[in-house]
C-alpha positions in Angstrom: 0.0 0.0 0.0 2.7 2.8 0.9 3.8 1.8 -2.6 0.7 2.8 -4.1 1.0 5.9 -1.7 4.2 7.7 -2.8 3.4 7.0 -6.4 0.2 8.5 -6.1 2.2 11.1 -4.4 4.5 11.7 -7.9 1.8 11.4 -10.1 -0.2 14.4 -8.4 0.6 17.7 -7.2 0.0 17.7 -3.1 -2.4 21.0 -2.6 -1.9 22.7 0.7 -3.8 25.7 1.7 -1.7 28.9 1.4 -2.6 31.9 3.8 -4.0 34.0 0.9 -6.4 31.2 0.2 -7.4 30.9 3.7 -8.1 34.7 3.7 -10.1 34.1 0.3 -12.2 31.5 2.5 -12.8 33.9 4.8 -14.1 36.3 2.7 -16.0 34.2 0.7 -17.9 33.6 4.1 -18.6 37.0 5.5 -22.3 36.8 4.5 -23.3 33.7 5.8 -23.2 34.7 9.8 -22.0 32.0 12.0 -22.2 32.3 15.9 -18.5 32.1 17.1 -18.0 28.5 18.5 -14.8 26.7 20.2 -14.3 23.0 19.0 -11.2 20.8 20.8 -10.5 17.3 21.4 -7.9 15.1 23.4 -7.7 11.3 23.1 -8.0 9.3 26.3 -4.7 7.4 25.8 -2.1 8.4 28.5 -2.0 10.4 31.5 -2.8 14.5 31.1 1.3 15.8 31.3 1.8 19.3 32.1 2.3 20.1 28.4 -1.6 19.4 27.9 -2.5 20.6 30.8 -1.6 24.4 29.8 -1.0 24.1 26.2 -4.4 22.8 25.7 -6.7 22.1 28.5 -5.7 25.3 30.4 -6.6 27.4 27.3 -10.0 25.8 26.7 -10.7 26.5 30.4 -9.9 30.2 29.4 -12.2 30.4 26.8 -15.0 29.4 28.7 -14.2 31.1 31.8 -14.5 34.1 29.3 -18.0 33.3 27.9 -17.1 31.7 24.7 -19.1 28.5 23.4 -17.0 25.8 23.6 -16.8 22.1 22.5 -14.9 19.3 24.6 -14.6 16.1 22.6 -12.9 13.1 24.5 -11.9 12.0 21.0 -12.0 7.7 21.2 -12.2 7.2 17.8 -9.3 8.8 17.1 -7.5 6.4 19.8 -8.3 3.5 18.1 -6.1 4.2 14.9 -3.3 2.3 17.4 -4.6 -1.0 18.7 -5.6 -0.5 22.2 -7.3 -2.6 24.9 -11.1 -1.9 24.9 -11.2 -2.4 28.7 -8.6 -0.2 29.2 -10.0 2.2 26.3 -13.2 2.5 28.8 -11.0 3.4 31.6 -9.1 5.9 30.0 -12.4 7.5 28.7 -13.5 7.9 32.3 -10.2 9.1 33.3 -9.9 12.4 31.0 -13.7 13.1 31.8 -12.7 13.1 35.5 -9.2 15.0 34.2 -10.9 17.5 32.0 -13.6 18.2 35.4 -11.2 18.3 38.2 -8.7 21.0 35.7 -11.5 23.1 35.3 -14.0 22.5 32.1 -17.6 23.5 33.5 -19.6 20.5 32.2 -22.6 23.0 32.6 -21.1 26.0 30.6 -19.0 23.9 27.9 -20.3 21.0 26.1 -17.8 17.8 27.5 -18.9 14.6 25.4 -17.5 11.2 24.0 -16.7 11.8 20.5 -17.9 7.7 19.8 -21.1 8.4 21.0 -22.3 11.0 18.1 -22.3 8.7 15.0 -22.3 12.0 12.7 -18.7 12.3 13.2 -18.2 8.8 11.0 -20.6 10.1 8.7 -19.6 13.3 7.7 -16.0 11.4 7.8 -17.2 9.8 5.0 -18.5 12.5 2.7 -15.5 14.4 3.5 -13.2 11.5 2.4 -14.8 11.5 -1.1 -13.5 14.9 -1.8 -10.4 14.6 -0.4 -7.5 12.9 -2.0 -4.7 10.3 -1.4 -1.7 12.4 -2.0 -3.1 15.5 0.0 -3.6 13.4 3.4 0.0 11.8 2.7 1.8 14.6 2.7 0.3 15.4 6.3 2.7 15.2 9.1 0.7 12.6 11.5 1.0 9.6 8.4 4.7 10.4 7.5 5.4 10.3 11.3 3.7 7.3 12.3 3.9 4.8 8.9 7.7 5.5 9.1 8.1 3.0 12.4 4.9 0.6 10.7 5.6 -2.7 8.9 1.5 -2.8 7.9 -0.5 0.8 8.2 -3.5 1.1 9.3 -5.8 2.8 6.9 -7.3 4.6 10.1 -3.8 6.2 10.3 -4.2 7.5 6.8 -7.8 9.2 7.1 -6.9 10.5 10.6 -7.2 14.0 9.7 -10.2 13.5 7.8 -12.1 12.5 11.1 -10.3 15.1 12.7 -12.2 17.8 10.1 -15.1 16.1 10.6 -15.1 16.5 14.4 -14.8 20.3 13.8 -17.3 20.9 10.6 -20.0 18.6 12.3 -20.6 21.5 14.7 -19.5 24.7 12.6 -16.8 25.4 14.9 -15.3 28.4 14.0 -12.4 28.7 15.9 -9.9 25.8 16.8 -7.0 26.1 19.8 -3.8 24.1 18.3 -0.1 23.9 18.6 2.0 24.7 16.0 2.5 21.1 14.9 -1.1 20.6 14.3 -1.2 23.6 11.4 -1.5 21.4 8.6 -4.4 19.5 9.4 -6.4 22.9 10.3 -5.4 23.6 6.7 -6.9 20.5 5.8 -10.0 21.3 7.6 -10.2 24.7 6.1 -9.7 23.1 2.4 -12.4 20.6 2.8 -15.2 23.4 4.3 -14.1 25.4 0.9 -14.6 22.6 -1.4 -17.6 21.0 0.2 -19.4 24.7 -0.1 -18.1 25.3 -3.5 -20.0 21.9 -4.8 -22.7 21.8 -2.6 -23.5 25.4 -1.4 -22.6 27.5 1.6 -22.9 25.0 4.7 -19.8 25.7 6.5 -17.9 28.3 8.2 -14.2 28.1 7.4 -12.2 27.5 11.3 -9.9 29.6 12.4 -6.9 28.2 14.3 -6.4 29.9 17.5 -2.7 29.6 18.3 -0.9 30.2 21.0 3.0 30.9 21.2 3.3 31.6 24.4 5.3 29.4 27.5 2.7 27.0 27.1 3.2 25.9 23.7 7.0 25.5 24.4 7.4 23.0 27.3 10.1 20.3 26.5 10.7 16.6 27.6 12.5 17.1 30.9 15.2 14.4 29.3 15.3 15.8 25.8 14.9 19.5 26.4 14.9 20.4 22.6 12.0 18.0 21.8 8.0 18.6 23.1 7.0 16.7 26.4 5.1 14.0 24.7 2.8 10.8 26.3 4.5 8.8 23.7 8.1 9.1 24.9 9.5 5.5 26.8 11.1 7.1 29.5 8.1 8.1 32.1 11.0 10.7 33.6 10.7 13.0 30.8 7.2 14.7 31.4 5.5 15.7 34.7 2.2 14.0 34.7 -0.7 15.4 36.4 -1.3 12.2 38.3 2.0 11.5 39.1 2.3 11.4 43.2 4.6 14.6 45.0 7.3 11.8 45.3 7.8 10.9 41.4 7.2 14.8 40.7 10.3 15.6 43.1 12.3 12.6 41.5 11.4 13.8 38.0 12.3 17.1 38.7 15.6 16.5 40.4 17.1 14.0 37.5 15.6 17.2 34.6 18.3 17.2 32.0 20.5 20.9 32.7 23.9 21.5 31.8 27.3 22.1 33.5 26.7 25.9 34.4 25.0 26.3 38.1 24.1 29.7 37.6 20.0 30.0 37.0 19.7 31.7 33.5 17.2 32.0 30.6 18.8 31.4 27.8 16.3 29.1 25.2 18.9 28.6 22.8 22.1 27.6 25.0 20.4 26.7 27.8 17.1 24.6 27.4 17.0 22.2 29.6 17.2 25.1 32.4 15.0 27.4 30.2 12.7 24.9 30.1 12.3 24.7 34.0 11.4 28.2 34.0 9.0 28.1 31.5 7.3 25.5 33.9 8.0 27.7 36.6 6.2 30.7 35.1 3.2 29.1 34.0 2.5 28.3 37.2 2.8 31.0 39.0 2.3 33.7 36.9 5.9 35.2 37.1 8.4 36.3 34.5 11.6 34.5 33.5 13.5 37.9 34.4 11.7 37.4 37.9 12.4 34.0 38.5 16.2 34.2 37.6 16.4 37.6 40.1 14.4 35.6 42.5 16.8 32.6 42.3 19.9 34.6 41.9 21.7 32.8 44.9 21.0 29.3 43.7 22.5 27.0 42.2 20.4 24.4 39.3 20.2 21.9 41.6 18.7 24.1 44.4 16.0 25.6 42.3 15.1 22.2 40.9 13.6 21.8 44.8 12.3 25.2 44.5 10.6 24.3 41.2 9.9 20.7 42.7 7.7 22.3 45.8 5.7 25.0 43.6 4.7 22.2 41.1 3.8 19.7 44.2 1.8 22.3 45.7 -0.2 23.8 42.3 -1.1 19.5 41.1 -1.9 18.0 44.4 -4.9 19.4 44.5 -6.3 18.9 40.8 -4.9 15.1 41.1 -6.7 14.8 44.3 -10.1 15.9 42.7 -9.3 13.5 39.8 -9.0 10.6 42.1 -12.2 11.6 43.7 -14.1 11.6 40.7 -13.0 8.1 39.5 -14.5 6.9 42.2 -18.0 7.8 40.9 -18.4 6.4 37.5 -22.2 7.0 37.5 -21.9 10.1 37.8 -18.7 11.0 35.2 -21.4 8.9 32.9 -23.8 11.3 33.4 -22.0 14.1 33.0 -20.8 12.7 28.9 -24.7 11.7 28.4 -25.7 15.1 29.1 -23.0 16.4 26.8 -23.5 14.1 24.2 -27.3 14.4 24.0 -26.2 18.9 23.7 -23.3 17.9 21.4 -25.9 15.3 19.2 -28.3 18.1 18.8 -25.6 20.1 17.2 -24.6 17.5 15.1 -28.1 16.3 13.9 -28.9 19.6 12.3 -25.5 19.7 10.8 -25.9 16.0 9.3 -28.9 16.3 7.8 -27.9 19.7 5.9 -25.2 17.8 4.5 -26.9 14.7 3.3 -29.6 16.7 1.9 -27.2 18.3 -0.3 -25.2 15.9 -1.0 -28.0 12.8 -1.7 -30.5 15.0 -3.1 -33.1 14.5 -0.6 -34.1 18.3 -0.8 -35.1 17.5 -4.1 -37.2 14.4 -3.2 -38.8 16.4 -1.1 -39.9 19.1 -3.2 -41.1 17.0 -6.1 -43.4 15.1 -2.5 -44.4 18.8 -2.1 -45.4 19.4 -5.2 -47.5 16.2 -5.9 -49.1 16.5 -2.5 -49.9 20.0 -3.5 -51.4 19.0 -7.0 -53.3 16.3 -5.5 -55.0 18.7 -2.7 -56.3 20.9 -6.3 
């Protein structure tokens, strides 16, 4: 198949979204009014790390804390493009609910659902895929990533970002929080809403990526301090997980890759794996890296690593005691998806049947029934 692939890929010409046409999108859409609206999702595989925590979940709490509309998918769907264990699967679903509660997400003011649970995402996957094509999605970073380590690949790997559009066009989402490494498959997003409205009429608004480049976008692997703290990485020491216990964040803190200076110094190019700590450092409390370093003027690297080690303890212990809590009530993290799922299907109904009245021709149907009924009432 990855044959077939990368000739496909030679035979066409891969077209990416450039800015001016995503400005053209935008245009084109200024007279159909859409009501702003927040779509994000996070796959229940893995424990929350502190590079989730603010460069995603943090901002989403944000945005509704500020009175925005926003969307909440626990994206299962997407987990399954890996093999996983359904049992475990279940618990992980139940694990980021509680996560995504205890961090902050209002399951009264946002919309927190299970993205398996609303089978219009599958659908509108579908219709999507048909006017997509082969070589655009393979020039995508999440297949040339993944394949690479792959003896057989998973078709579910390939269409990936298809679903992913699909979670945000279901609901008209507007606006869509990303890192920088998720870019391209906004741009994919963005394409597909053009197209689809191009053959089929104005349906969707074309999403805006809202991202941030800020501290919270840049925290590193506490091992590898010039690559992203990932769930994927094998050593569990190189990212600060939400649920770890004060212990393992102390240990994790203490062994953080730094260098052979002792002086406390933010310097992001000849200094990461120090910069990094006080990156971490300033998200949490609010402080600048000027401050900090002034602040710590008198220590040495391994001395603020305790520093650090005691402000991180103090800000997680109580969000991973309200996680535990809430694990401990299935029922009720069940009831709190059902609620969002039946707000999020409602959504998602509306949207669906727009698109498979344009695209099957039911709107027609149904005026040609119109019309007979009419001419049989005369």
């Amino acid at each position: 198949m990855l044959k077939i692939l990368r000739s496909a890929i030679r035979s066409e010409t891969v077209r990416m979204v450039k800015p001016e046409r995503i400005r053209e999108y935008s245009h084109q859409t200024t007279q159909t009014k859409y009501p702003k609206r927040i779509f994000s999702g996070i796959q229940p595989t893995g424990s929350v790390h502190l590079g989730n925590y603010f460069g995603a979940i943090q901002r989403w709490v944000e945005l509704q804390n500020a009175g925005e509309e926003v969307l909440c998918s626990i994206a299962d769907l997407h987990s399954i493009t890996l093999p996983q264990d359904p049992k475990k699967l279940r618990e992980n679903t139940l694990l980021m609910a509680a996560t995504l509660v205890a961090c902050g997400i209002d399951f009264e003011k946002s919309i927190l659902f299970q993205q398996s649970k609303v089978p219009m995402h599958t659908e509108l996957c579908w219709v999507l895929g048909t006017i997509t094509t082969m070589p655009r999605l393979a020039h995508l970073p999440q297949f040339k990533e993944k394949s690479e380590s792959l003896k057989n690949i998973p078709l579910g790997l390939y269409i990936y970002p298809v679903l992913q559009a699909a979670d945000i066009l279901l609901y008209k989402a507007t606006h869509v929080p990303i890192g920088q490494d998720q870019a391209q498959h906004i741009q994919l997003a963005q394409d597909l809403a053009h197209t689809f409205n191009r053959k089929f009429g104005q349906t969707f608004p074309i999403p805006h990526s809202l991202i941030s480049d800020g501290p919270s976008q840049r925290i590193k692997s506490l091992r590898e301090p010039m690559k992203k703290m990932s769930k994927s990485h094998t050593d569990p020491k190189s990212r600060l997980d939400i649920l770890d216990e004060p212990d393992v964040l102390l240990e994790k803190i203490k062994k953080a890759m730094t260098d052979f200076t002792s002086e406390v110094t933010y310097q992001p190019e000849k200094r990461p794996g120090v910069t990094n700590l006080i990156n971490i450092h300033s998200l949490f409390t609010g402080k600048t890296p000027d401050e900090i370093c002034k602040e710590a003027v008198e220590l040495n690297t391994g001395q603020y690593k305790l520093v650090l080690a005691d402000i991180v303890i103090e800000k997680l212990s109580p969000i991973r005691a309200d996680i535990l809590r809430l694990t401990k009530e299935p029922a009720y993290l069940d009831e709190i998806l059902k609620k969002g799922t039946e707000r999020a299907t409602e959504l998602a109904t509306n949207c669906s049947e727009e698109v498979m009245n344009k695209v099957l021709g039911t709107d027609t149907i149904q005026e040609v029934k119109n019309i007979t009924n009419t001419a049989n009432i005369m």
